[in-house]
C-alpha positions in Angstrom: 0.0 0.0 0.0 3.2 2.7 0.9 4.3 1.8 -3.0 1.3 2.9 -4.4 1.0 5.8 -1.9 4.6 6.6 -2.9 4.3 6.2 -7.0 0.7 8.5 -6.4 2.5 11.3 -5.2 5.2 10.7 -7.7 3.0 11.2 -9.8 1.2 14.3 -8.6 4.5 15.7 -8.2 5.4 15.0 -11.9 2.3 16.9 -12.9 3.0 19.6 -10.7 6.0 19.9 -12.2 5.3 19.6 -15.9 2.0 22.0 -15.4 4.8 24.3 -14.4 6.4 24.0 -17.6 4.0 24.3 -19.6 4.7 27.8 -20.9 8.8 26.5 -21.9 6.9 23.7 -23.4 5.7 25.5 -27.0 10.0 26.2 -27.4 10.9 22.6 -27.1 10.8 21.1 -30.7 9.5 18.2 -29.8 6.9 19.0 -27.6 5.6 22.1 -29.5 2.7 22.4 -31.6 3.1 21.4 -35.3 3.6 24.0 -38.0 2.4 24.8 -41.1 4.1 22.1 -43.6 6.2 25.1 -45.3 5.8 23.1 -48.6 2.0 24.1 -49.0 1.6 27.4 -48.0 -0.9 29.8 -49.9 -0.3 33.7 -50.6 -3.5 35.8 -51.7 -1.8 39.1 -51.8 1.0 40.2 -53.0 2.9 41.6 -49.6 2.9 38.7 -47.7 3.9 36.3 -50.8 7.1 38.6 -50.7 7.5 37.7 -46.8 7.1 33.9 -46.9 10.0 34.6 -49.6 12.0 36.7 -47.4 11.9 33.8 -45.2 13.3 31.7 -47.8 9.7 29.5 -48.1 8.6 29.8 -52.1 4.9 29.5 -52.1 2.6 26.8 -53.1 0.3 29.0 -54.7 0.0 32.6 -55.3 -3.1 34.8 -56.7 -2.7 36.8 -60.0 0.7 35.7 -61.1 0.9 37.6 -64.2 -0.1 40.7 -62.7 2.5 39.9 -60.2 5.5 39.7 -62.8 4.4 42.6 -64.3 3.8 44.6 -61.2 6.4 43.0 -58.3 8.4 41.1 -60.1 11.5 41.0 -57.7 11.3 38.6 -55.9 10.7 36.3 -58.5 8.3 33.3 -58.4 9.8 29.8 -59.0 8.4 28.3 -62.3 6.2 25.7 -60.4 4.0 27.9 -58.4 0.1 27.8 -59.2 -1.9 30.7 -59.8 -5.1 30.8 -57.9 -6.6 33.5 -59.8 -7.5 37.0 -58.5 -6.6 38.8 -55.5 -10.3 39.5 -55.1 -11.9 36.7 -55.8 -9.2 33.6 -55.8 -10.8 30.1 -57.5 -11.7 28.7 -53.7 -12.4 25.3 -55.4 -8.6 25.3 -56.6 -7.7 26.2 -53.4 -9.2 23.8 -51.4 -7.7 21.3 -53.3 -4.6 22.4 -52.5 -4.9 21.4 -49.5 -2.4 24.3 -47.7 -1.4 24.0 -44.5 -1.7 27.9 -44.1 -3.4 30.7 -45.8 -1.8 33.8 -45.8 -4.1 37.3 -46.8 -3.6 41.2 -46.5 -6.4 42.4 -44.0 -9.4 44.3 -45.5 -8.4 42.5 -48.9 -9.6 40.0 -50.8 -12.2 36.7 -49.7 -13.1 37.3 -45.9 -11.4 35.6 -43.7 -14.4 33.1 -42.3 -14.5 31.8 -46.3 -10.6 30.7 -45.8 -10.9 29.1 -42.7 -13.1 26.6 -43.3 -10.0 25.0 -45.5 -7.1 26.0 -43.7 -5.7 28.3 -41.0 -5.4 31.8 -41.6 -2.1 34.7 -40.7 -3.3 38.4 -41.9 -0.8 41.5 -42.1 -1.8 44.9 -43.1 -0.6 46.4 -46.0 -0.6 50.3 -44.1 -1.9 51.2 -40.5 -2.0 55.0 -41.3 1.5 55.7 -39.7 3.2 56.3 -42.7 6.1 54.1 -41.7 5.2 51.0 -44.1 8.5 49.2 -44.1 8.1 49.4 -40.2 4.6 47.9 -40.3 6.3 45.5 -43.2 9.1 44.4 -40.6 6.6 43.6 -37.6 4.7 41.5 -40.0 7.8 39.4 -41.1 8.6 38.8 -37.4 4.7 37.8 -36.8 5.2 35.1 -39.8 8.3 34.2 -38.7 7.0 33.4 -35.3 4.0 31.2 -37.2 6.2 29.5 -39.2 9.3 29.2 -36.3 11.4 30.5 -38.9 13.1 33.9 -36.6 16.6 32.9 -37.3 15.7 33.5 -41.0 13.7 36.9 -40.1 16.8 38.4 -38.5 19.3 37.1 -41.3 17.0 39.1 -44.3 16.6 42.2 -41.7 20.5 42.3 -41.6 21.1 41.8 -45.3 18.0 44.9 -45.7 19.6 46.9 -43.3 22.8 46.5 -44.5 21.8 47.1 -48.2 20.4 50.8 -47.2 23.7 51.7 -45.3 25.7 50.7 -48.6 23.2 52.8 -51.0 23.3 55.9 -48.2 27.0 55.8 -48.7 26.6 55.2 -52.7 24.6 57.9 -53.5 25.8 60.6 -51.0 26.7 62.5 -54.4 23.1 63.0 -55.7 21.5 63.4 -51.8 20.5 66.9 -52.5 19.0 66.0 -56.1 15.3 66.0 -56.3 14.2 62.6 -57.6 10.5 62.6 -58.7 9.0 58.7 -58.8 6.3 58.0 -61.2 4.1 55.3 -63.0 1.9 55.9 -65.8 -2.0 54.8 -65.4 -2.9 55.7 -68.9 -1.7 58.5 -71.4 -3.2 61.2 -69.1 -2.8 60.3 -65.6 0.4 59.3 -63.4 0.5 58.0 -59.8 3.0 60.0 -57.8 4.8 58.8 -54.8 5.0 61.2 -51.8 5.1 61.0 -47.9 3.5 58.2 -46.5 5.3 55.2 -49.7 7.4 53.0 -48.8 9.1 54.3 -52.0 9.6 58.0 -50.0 10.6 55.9 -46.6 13.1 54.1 -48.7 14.8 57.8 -50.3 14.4 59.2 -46.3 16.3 56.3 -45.6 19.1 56.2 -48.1 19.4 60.2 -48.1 17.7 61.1 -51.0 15.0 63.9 -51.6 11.1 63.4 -53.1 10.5 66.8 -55.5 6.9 65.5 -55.2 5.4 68.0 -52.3 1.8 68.0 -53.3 -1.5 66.5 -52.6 -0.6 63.0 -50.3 -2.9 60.2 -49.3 -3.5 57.2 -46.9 -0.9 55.3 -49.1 1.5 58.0 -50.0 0.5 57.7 -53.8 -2.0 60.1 -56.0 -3.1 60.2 -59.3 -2.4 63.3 -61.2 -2.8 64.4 -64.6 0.6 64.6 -66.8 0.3 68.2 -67.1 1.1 68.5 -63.7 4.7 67.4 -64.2 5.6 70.8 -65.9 5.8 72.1 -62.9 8.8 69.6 -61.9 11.8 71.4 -62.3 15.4 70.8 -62.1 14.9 67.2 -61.2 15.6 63.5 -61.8 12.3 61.7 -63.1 12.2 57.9 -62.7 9.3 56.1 -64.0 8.5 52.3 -63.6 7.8 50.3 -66.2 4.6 48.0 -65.6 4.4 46.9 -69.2 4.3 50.7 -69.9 5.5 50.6 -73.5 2.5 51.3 -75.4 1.6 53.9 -72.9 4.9 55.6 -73.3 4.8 55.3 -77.1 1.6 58.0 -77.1 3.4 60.1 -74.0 6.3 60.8 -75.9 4.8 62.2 -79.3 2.6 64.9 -77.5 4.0 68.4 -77.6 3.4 68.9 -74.0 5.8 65.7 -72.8 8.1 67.3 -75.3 7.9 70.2 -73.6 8.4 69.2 -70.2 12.2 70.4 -67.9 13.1 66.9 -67.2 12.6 65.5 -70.7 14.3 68.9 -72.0 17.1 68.7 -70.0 17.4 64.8 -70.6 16.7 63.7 -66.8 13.7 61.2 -67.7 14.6 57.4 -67.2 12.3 54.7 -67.3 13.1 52.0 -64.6 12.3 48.4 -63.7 8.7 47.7 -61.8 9.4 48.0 -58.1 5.9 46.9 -56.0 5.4 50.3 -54.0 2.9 48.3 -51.7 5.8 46.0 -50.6 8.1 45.0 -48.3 12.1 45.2 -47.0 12.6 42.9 -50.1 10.9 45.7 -52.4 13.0 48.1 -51.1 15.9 46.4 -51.8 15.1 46.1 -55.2 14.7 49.5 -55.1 18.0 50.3 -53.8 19.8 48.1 -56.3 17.9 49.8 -59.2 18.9 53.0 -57.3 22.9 52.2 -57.4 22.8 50.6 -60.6 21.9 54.0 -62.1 23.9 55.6 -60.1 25.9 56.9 -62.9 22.9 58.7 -64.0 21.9 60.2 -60.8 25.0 61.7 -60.5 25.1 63.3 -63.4 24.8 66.9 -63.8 21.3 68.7 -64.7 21.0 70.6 -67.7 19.2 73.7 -68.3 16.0 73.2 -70.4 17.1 74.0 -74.0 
């Protein structure tokens, strides 16, 4: 009767003790509770496809892949990945086929989040939370999939490599710092979109030293649409223009007497660069940066006077 009296309170001591535990339990790999498989992962949205990727996970499936080559672009998408069809309104069937072990989704975009759920668990980020810091917002979001996915080692390698690519383009461009650099994207043969205070784009020149000539009009996500005319009013700047499969677009711009007429196409400081996603992340801005140092050469040259 004392051995079972003794291997009782054995016992209730063992629970005691493991009950104590408990909270170290979730960081012992054995014990905790299973991840996502990273292998069959979903992305609906563009932004947190290019986290999963900063984590070095390539998604199953994204939504809108041609869009997203024409648009993002960098990083790229490995051949094999499925499209799942709109941002808005992904195929749910396809989806659910998939069978992902995670769903991942920009709040206050695309299917609600009930729909998903009822195939596989759900991580949201937000895209902007009105502080006009994106990249910061971008960075909490990596850690909170990083902690999902128990991938943080990986988090703080890309946050190095991101914050050691903006000290390299600070030092890079220190000649042109006091250049005004105009950003722009065509939406038709009348209208731009305009990237000001509140862009990742603008948080991205603050960072590396640089300075937006855009001080009009701003909104909630640092971008507005203006009509071309207003550009004459840019002067003695750099223009750099994205190309999101632009080229028609540009082929009407460029025959109109009043692009002709503009300073920065007069005085030759108009380049067209490679599509950056200006909703993006640290790896979007990084892109940026290289794009920024790899025209370096033209940056620093010197403006011309309009002819």
């Amino acid at each position: 009767m004392s051995d079972i009296s003794n291997f009782s309170a054995i016992t209730r001591r063992r629970i005691l003790q493991m009950i104590a535990l408990s909270p170290l339990l979730t960081s012992l790999p054995a014990l905790s509770a299973s991840r996502p498989d990273l292998s069959r992962i979903i992305a609906l949205e563009w932004l947190p496809a290019e986290l999963l990727i900063a984590l070095g996970v390539m998604p199953l499936a994204v939504a809108d892949i041609r869009n997203y080559n024409i648009w993002v672009g960098e990083p790229p998408l490995a051949p094999g990945v499925i499209d799942v069809g709109q941002r808005t309104e992904p195929n749910m069937e396809l989806i659910q086929q998939l069978k992902p072990s995670l769903v991942l989704v920009t709040k206050g975009y695309g299917p609600a989040t009930s729909q998903l759920e009822n195939i596989a668990p759900v991580l949201s980020v937000k895209a902007n939370d009105g502080s006009a810091k994106p990249l910061d917002l971008a960075i909490s979001s990596l850690h909170k999939l990083a902690d999902t996915l128990g991938l943080q080692d990986r988090a703080e390698k890309h946050l190095q490599l991101y914050r050691d690519t903006l000290a390299q383009t600070r030092e890079q461009l220190k000649p042109v710092a006091q250049q005004p650099l105009l950003l722009i994207t065509f939406i038709d043969p009348r209208h731009v979109l305009v990237f000001g205070q509140g862009s990742m784009l603008h948080e991205v020149m603050n960072n590396v030293g640089l300075t937006n000539a855009w001080q009009g009009e701003g909104s909630f996500w640092g971008s507005v649409s203006v009509g071309v005319e207003r550009l004459a009013g840019i002067k003695n700047a750099r223009v750099l223009c994205f190309d999101h499969d632009s080229a028609s677009i540009m082929n009407v711009v460029e025959k109109t007497p009043l692009w002709k007429s503009m300073p920065f196409v007069r005085a030759n400081q108009f380049t067209v660069i490679p599509a950056v996603w200006y909703y993006g992340a640290t790896f979007s801005a990084m892109h940026f940066c290289n794009i920024l140092t790899d025209k370096c050469n033209i940056l620093t040259s010197t403006l011309r006077k309009p002819v």
